[in-house]
C-alpha positions in Angstrom: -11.0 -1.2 12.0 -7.3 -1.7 11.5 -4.7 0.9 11.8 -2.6 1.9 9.4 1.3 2.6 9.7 3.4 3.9 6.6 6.8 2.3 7.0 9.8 5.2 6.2 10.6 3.6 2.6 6.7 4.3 1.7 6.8 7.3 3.4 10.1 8.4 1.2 8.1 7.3 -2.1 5.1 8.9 -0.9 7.4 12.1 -0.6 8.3 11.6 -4.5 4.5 11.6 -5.7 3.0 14.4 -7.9 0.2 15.9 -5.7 -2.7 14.3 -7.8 -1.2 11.2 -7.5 -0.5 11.6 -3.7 -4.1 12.2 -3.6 -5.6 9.0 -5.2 -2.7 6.9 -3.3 -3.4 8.3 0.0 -7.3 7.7 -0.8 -6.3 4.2 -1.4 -4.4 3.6 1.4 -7.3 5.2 4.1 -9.6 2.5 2.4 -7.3 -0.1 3.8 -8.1 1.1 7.6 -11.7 -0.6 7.2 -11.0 -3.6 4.7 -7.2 -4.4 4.7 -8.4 -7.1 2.0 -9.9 -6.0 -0.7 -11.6 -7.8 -3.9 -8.7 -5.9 -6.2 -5.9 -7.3 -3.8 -3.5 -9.4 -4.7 -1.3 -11.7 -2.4 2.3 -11.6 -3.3 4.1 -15.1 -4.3 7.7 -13.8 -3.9 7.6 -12.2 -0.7 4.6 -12.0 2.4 1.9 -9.5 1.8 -0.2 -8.0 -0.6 -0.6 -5.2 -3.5 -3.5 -2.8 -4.4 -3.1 -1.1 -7.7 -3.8 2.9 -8.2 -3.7 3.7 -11.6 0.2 2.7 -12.6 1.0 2.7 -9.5 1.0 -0.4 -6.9 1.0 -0.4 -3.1 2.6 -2.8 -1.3 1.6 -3.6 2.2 1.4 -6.1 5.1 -1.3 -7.3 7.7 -1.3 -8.0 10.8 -4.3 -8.9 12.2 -3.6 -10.1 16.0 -2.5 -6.6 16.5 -5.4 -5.1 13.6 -2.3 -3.0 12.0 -1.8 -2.8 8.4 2.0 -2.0 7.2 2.5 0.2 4.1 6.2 -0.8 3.1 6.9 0.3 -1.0 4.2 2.9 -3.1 6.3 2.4 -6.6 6.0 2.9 -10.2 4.0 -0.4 -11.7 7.6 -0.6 -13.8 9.5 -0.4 -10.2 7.4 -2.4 -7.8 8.6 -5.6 -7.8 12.4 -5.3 -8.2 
């Protein structure tokens, strides 16, 4: 079981949500606690860590697995996410 910790940029774009969307994103992100790896996850080329999708919106997130934490950093926009 790995513990999840929303950086303050997520947090911020988390703040920005609709509520139904906030809903489905924080479902996806609770998911992460007991597989931080997915089959739908992607590792990132450009920079270290990986991305779940949610609808049109992507969740980008670190592991770290000596200390079992997983590191929300960006919830943006599909359009957004990787500039």
């Amino acid at each position: 079981m790995h513990k999840i910790q929303i950086i303050p940029s997520a947090i911020k774009d988390l703040d920005r949500l609709d509520k139904k969307f906030f809903a489905q994103i924080k479902g996806k992100i609770t998911l992460l606690s007991s597989n931080p790896r997915p089959v739908n996850a992607l590792k990132l080329t450009s920079e270290e860590g990986y991305r779940i999708r949610s609808g049109d919106y992507r969740i980008l997130y670190c592991i770290d697995d000596k200390n079992k934490t997983v590191y929300v950093h960006r919830v943006k926009h599909r359009k957004d996410a990787y500039r």
